[in-house]
N, C-alpha and C positions, 0 to 999 in steps of 0.2 A: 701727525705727518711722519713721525720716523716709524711708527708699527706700522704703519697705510691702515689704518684700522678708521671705520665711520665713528663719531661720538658718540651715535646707541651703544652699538659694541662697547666701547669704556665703558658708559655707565649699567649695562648689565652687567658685565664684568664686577664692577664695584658695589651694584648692590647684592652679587652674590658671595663677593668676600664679607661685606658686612653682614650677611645671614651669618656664616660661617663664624663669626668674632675676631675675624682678622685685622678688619679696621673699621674706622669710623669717619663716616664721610662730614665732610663740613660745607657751610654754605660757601658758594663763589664755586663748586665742583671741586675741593679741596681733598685729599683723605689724610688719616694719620694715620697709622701704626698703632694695634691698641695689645697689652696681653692680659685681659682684665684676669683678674684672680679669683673670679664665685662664676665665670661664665666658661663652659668647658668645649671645645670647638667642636662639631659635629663629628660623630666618629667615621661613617664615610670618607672625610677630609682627611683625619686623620691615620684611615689606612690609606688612602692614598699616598700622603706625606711619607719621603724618604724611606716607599716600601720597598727598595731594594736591599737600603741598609739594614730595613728590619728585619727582609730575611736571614741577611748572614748574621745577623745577632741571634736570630732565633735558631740556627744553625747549630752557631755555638752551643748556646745553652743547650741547644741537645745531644750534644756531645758530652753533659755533665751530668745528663742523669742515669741512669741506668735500669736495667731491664728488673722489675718484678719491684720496685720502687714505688710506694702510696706518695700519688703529685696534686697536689692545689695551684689550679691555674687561676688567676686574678681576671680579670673581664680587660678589654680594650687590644686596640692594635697590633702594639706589641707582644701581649699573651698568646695571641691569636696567631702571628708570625711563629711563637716557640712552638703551640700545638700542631701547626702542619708539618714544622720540621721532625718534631717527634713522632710525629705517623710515619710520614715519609721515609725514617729511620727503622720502622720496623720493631721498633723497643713494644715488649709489654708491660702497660703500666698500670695502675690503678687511679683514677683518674677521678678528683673533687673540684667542682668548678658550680661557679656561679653565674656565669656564661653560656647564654644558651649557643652563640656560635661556638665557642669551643666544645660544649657535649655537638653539636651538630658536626663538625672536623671529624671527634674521634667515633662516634656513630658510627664513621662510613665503616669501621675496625674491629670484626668481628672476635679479635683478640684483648679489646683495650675494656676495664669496665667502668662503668660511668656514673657516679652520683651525683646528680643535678640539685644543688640547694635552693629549697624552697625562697618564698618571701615575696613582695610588691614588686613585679617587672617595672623595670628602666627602661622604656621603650626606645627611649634615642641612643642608650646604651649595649639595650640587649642583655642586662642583665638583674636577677634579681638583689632585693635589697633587701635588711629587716633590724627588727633592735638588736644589739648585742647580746640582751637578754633572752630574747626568744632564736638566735641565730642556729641553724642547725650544726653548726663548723663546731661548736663546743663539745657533740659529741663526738669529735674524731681526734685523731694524732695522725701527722703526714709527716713521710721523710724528707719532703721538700716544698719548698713554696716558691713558685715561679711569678716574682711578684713586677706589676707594674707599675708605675708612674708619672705624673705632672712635672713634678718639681724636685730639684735636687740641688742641694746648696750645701758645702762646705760645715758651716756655721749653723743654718738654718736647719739643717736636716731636710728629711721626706715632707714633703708637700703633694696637696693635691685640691680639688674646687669641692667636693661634696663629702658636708660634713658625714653621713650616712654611711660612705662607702670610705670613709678614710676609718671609721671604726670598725668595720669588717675586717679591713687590712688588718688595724691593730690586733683584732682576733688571731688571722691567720699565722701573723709574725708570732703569737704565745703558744699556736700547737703544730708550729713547726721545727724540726730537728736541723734543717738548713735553710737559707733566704739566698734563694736568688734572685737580682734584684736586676731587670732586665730595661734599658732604656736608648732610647737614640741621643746624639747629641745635643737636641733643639732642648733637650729636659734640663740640661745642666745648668745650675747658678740662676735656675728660675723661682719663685717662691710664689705659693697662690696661699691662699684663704685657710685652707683646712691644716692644721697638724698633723699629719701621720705620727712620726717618730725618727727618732735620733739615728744617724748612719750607724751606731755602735749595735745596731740589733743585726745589721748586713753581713752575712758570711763574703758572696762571692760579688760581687757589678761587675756586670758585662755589657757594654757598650762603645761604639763606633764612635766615641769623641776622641779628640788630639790629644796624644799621650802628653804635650806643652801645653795643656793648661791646668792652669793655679788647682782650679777646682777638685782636678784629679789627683795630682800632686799634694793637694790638703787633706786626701781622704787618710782616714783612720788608719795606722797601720795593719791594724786587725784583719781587715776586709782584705780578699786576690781580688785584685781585677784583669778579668781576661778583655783586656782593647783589639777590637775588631777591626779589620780595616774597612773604611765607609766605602761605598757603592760608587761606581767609576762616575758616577755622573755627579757627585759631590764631590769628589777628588778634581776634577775637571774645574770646577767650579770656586776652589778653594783658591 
């Protein structure tokens, strides 16, 4: 009664947030609230989610790296926000990605060149996977790693849901010269299933969370963080 919405509507509604991993419906038409830790929400969703904010984070970040620069972009939403900004910028870079949207972004850039890392496609991710052992990243050195994220916690460190691709990470952080470690606010003080690694491997976090919270205020002194201001429709919302 208060959306004027029919009860189909709800319940499509609800069983396409439970596709998503959002929530979990219960008997009597109930839902809960879920953020399971080995289930990763559909990346679609997830570029949908707070892609305003992810532009001006990806903004940022492109405002850090610089022209003639060898960059590893990590797979998912937020990677994919820094790679259109870096086109858009004009920068020439040299470009290591496991991502096949990302080589598909800098493709359109007749200036940008592009090594596409082998291994088993992630079809719901879009990107390839493989053992550490046979991974092709071991034969490179990058001056920067544009890395993204699940989970980010004070204490806990980098988190994320799949064991596979958190060990890629761990690669990319050993032949990278800098990390920048690129996230929205919904990441913060979240902890999933997989280890990454400890914030002390982090040079720069750039992200749109509240410069008052604990979490940010806990991070390492080590680590800048450039805090973005979030996108007006989260400001509104706050």
């Amino acid at each position: 009664s208060h959306f004027a919405v029919s009860e189909m509507t709800i319940r499509r509604d609800l069983e396409a947030l439970e596709a998503d991993g959002v929530v979990r419906r219960l008997v009597g038409g109930r839902a809960v609230m879920i953020d399971p830790k080995n289930r990763e929400p559909a990346l679609a969703a997830r570029t949908d989610s707070a892609h305003d904010s992810k532009a001006h984070i990806g903004r940022a970040v492109a405002e850090l790296i610089a022209d003639d620069e060898v960059v590893f972009f990590d797979g998912g939403s937020t990677a994919l926000a820094v790679a259109q900004a870096v086109r858009a910028s004009g920068k020439t870079i040299t470009v290591l990605t496991r991502s096949l949207l990302v080589a598909a972004e800098f493709a359109q850039d007749a200036r940008i060149e592009i090594f596409l890392l082998g291994g088993r496609l992630k079809s719901s991710e879009m990107v390839t996977t493989s053992s550490t052992s046979t991974d092709d990243l071991r034969d490179y050195n990058v001056d920067t790693y544009v890395m993204g994220i699940s989970g980010v916690h004070p204490a806990r460190g980098l988190t994320d849901y799949d064991p596979q691709e958190s060990a890629g990470k761990r690669l990319a952080l050993d032949r990278a010269d800098r990390v920048l470690l690129a996230f929205d606010h919904s990441k913060l003080g979240r902890v999933l299933m997989s280890r990454v690694a400890g914030l002390d491997d982090i040079d720069v976090i750039i992200t749109d969370a509240d410069p008052g919270d604990e979490a940010i205020a806990s991070m390492p002194s080590s680590i800048d963080i450039v805090l973005v201001e979030p996108a007006v429709d989260l400001a509104k919302s706050a």
